[in-house]
Structure formats: structure tokens, C-alpha cells
VMD Tcl script that draws the C-alpha trace (Angstrom):
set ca {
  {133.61 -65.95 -41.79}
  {134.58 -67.71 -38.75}
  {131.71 -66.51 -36.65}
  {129.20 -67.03 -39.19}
  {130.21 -70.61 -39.28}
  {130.31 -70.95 -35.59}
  {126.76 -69.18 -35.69}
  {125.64 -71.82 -38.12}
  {126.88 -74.58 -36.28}
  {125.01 -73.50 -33.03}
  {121.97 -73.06 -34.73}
  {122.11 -76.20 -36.41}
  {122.85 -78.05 -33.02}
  {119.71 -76.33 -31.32}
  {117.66 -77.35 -34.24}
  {118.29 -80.84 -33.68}
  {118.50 -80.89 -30.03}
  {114.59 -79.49 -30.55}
  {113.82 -82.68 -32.65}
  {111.51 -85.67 -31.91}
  {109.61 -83.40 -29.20}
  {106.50 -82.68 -32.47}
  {104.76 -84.76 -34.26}
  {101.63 -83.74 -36.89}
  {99.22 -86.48 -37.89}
  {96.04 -87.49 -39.49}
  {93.36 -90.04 -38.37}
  {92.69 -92.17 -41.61}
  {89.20 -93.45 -40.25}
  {88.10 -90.31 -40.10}
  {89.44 -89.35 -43.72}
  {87.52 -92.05 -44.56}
  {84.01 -90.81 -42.85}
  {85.03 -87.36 -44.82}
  {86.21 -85.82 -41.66}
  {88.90 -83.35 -41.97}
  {91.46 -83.51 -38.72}
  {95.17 -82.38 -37.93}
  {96.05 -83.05 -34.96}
  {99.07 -81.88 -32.86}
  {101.25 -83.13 -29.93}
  {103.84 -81.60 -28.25}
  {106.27 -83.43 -25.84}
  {106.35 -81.83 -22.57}
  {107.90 -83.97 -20.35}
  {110.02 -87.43 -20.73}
  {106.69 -89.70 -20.22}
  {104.26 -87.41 -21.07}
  {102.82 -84.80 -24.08}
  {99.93 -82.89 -24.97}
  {97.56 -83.04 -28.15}
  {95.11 -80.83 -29.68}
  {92.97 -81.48 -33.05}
  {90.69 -79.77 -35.21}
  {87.95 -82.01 -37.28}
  {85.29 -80.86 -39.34}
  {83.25 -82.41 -41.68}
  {83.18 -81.99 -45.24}
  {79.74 -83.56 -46.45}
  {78.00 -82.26 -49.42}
  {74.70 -83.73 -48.87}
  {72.34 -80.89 -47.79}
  {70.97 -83.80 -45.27}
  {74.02 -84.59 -43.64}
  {75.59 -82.97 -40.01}
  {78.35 -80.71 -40.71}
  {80.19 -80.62 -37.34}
  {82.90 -78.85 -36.35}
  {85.65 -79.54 -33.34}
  {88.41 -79.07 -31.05}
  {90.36 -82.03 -29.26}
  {92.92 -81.45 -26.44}
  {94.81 -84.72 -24.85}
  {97.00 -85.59 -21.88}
  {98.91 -88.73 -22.79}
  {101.44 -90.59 -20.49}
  {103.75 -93.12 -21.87}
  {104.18 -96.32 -20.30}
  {107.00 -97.41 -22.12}
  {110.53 -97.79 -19.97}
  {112.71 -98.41 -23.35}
  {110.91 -95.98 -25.40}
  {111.13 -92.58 -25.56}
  {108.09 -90.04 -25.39}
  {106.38 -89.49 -28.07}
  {106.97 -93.00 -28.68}
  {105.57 -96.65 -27.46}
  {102.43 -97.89 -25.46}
  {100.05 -94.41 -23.78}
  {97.13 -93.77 -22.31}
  {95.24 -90.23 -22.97}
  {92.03 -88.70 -20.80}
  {90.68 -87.05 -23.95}
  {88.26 -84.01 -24.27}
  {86.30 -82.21 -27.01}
  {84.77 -79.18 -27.82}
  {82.09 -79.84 -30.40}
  {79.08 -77.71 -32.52}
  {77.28 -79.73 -35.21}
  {74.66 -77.87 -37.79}
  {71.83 -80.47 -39.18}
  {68.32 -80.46 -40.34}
  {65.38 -81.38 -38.14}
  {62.53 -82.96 -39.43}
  {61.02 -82.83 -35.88}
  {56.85 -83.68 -36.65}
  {56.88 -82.13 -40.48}
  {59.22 -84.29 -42.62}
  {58.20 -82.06 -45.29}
  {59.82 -78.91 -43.94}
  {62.99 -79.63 -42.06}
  {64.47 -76.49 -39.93}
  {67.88 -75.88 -39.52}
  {69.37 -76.89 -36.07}
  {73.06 -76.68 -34.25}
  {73.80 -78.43 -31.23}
  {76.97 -77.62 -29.23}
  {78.07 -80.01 -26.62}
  {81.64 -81.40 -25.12}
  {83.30 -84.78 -24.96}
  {84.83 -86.60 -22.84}
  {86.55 -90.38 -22.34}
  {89.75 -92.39 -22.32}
  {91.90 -94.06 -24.95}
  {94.87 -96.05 -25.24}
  {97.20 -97.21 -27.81}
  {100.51 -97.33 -29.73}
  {102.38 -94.69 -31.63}
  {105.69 -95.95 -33.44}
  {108.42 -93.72 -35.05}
  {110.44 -94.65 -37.59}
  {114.06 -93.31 -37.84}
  {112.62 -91.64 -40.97}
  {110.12 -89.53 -38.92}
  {107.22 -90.96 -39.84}
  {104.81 -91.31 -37.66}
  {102.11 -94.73 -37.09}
  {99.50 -94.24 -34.21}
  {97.21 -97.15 -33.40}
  {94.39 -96.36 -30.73}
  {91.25 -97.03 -29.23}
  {88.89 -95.98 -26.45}
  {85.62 -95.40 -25.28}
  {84.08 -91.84 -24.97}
  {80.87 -90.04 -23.68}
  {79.19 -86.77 -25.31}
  {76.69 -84.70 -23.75}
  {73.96 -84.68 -26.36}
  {72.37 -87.59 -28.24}
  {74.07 -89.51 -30.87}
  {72.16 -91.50 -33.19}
  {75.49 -93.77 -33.59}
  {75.83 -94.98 -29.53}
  {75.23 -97.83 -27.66}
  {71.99 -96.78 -25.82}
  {71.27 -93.25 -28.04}
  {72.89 -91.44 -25.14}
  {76.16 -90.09 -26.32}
  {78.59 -93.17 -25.65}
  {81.01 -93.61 -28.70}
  {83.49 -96.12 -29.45}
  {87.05 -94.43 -30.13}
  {88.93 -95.86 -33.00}
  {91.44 -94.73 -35.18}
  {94.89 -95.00 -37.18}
  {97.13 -91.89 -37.46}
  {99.65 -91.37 -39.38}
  {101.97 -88.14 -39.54}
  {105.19 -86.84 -39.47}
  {107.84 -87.01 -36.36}
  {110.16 -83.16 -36.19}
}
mol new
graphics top color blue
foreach p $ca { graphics top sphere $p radius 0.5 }
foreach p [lrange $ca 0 end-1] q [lrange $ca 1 end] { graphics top cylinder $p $q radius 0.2 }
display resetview
């Protein structure tokens, strides 16, 4: 009985030393653009963590992109008083991205179905606050570049304004 406690206890205490080095979120502007994402970040270092996402779009309208992609993220803490994964970051960011949509080309009449594949790349900063709870309150912005047109940029050539609020859970 003895050594089952004492296995218990040292279980317990490598569970918790583990803690506060994951944290599993959600951007809630893209929830609202019906854009399914999960993202993950892993702690790797006392300043500095990795994060990758997966987004996809959920659109119902037969006119609509579905897109599908994959995120990966260095960031690197600024904070002196916080600890990693928490306080002021900034992240080179870089996506993987394939997007299904219906040309109209010349014949509006007869659309064809098109994909387009492409990657991302760009730069964010921002703010990511844990509460003792483990909740988990991400605040960022950025500016990014893709490599095929986007009908949503500043000059039609794939330059897109980073935005978002995450919010997820701290283990």
C-alpha cells in the first residue's frame, strides 16, 4: 500500500511539474467568419513556444470558398516578469493553405470548379494572459502576405491584415 501511494504521489508531482507548458485555443473572429480553427502551442523554452492550427471553413453556400489550412508559429516572449506562455510576443507566422471555389471566368452562366493551393507568410504580435484558473485570453495582430490573389487585400495581391482574439484553455 505504501508503494502504491508513493507511486501516486510521484505521478501526481510530474503531472504538475508538466503544467502551464500547453495551452489549446480558438480564434473567435474567425468563429465568427464560420471558420473552424484549434490551434496548439507548446512551450519549448523559458521565452519561447511553438504553435500549429488547423482552419477550415464551414460555408454552406454552393458559391462560397471552402478552404482548408495548416498554421505553424515561432513566438518569443518579451516579457521579463512573465512567464512563457504568458505576456507581450512576437510570432513569424506561416501557412499552408488549399481553397476549392467556383470560377465564373468569361461564362457567368457555367461556373467550373477551381482549387488553388498556396502558402502564407507574415508577422504578428500581441498579448496572451492566463488566469490562475487556466483560462486562456490571446489578443493579436499582424500583417501577412499569401502567394495567390485575395479578393480581400490591400492591392488584390495577397496582403492580409492579421487580427484575432483567442481564447482557450492553459494545462
Amino acid at each position: 500500500m505504501k508503494k502504491l501511494f508513493l507511486f501516486l504521489m510521484l505521478l501526481n508531482a510530474s503531472v504538475f511539474a508538466q503544467s502551464g507548458k500547453n495551452v489549446l485555443k480558438t480564434n473567435l473572429v474567425y468563429d465568427a467568419f464560420s471558420i473552424v480553427n484549434l490551434n496548439f502551442e507548446h512551450v519549448i523554452s523559458e521565452k519561447s513556444s511553438l504553435e500549429i492550427g488547423l482552419n477550415f471553413t464551414l460555408l454552406s453556400n454552393a458559391d462560397s470558398e471552402k478552404r482548408k489550412a495548416v498554421d505553424f508559429a515561432f513566438r518569443h516572449y518579451l516579457s521579463k516578469k512573465k512567464k512563457c506562455p504568458e505576456g507581450v510576443y512576437i510570432s513569424p507566422i506561416l501557412s499552408f493553405f488549399s481553397s476549392e471555389y467556383l470560377d465564373y471566368g468569361s461564362d457567368i452562366y457555367n461556373p467550373e470548379k477551381a482549387t488553388k493551393e498556396g502558402i502564407g507568410y507574415g508577422l504578428k504580435a500581441g498579448y496572451q494572459l492566463i488566469t490562475d484558473g487556466g483560462l486562456s485570453v490571446d489578443f493579436f495582430g499582424g500583417f501577412g502576405i499569401n502567394s495567390s490573389y485575395n479578393p480581400f487585400s490591400i492591392n488584390g495581391m495577397g496582403d492580409v491584415p492579421i487580427a484575432g482574439i483567442a481564447l482557450g484553455y492553459n494545462f
